[in-house]
N, C-alpha and C positions, 0 to 999 in steps of 0.2 A: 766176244764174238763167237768162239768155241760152242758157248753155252748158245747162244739164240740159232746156231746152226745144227745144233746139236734137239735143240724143241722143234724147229721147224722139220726134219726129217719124222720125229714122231708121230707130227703132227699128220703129218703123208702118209705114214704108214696106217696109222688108225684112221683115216680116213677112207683111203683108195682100199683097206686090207678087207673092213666089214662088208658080209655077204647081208647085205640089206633084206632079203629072202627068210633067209634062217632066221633074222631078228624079229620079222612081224611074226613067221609060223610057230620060234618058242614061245609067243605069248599065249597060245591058245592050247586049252588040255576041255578033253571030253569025259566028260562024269554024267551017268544015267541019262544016257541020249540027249541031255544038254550041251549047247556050245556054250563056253565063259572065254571070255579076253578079260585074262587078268584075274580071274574068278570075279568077274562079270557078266550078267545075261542082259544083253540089251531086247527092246521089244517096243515095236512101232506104236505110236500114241496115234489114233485113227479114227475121225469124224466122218460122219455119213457113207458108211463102210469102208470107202477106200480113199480120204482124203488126207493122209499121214499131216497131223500139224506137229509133228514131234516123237521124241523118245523117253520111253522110262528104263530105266538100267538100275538092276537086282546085284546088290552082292554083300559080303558076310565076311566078318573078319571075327575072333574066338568067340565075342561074346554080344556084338549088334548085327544086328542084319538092316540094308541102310537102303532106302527106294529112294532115286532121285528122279524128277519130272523135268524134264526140258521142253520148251519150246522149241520149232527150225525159227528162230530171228532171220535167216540166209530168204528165207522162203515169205514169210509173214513176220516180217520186223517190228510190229506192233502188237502182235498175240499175246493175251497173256491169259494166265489161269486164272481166276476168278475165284472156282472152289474147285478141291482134289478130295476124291474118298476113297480110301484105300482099306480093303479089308486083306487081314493076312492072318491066317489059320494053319493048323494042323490036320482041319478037316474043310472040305469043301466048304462055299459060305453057303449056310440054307436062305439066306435071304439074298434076291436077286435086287433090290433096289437100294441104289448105291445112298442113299439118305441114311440107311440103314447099318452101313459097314461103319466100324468101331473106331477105323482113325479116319480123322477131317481136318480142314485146312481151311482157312479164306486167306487166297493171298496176293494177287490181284499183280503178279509179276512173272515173269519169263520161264522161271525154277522154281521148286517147290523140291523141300526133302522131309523126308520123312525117315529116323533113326531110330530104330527099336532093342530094346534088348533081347536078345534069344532066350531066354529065361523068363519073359514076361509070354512071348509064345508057347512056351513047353517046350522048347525045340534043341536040339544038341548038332554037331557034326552027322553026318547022312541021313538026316531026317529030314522030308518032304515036306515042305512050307505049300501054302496055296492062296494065292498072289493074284486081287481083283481090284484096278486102279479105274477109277470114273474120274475124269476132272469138264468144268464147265469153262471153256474158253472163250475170250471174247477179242477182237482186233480192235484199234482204237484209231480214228484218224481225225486230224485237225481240220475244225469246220470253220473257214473266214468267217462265212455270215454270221454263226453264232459268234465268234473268237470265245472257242474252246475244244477240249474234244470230245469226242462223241464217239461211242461202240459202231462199228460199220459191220460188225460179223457177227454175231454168238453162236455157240453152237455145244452140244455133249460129245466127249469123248472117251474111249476106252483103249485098255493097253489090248492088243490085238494083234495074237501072229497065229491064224490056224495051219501052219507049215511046222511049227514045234509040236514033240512030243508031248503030251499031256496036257493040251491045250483041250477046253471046254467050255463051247458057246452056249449064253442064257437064250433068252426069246427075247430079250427088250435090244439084243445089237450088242452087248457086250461079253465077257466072258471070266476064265479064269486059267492061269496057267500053274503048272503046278515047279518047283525050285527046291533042288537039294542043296540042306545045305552042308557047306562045304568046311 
């Protein structure tokens, strides 16, 4: 009895004691006018300038630097990616059409990653990486008459925040932002 009344006060204390405030604000540290949670940059996945169907979120651990693609399922529960092209450089990409960037994907679900190694970029600790996601999204809905389903949406998207520093729009509606890495 000792002992369970003995956890359950602990239990109170580390509950009621943590400044909830303090816990989200340590997660966040600012490097070269980047914000990261966690040593992560998130950055809105954005159709027809300003139609967000999602996030891609940038971050780097000693030796891979890791893009992941989400879909919002919350928003568009049937989206999925189709194809992702991701160029990621040391130097701006010279070619704007994303058929073109070096890594690609056909993956026809909700997420998509893409894991690389820092060594195959040239890239070490505080060096500028330069980060251009294209993915082709499509919604899916269930047609009685046919009984099957059927695309109700497609559309191009790009990773898009012209609010961050070193952000750099193309002329085709996409762009490139640029990610130290850490």
């Amino acid at each position: 009895r000792k002992l369970s009344t003995f956890l359950t006060v602990v239990f109170l204390i580390l509950t009621f004691s943590c400044n909830k405030d303090v816990l989200v604000d340590a997660s966040y540290q600012a490097t070269d006018n980047q914000v990261y949670l966690e040593n992560q940059l998130a950055i809105p996945l954005v159709a027809s300038q300003d139609m967000q169907l999602g996030m891609v979120d940038v971050k780097n651990d000693i030796s891979h630097l890791t893009v992941n693609i989400y879909t919002d399922d919350l928003s568009y529960p049937n989206l999925v990616l189709y194809e992702t092209h991701l160029y990621l450089g040391t130097t701006p990409p010279a070619k704007h059409s994303p058929v073109e960037f070096p890594f690609q994907h056909g993956v026809n679900l909700a997420k998509d990653t893409y894991t690389v190694p820092l060594a195959e970029l040239g890239a070490t600790a505080g060096d500028v990486i330069f980060i251009a996601l294209h993915a082709e999204v499509a919604e899916w809905q269930w047609d009685d008459s046919l009984n099957q389903w059927v695309w109700i949406f497609e559309e191009t998207a790009w990773s898009v925040d012209d609010k961050l520093p070193g952000w750099t729009s193309f002329s085709n509606g996409g762009g490139y932002i640029q990610y130290t890495v850490i």
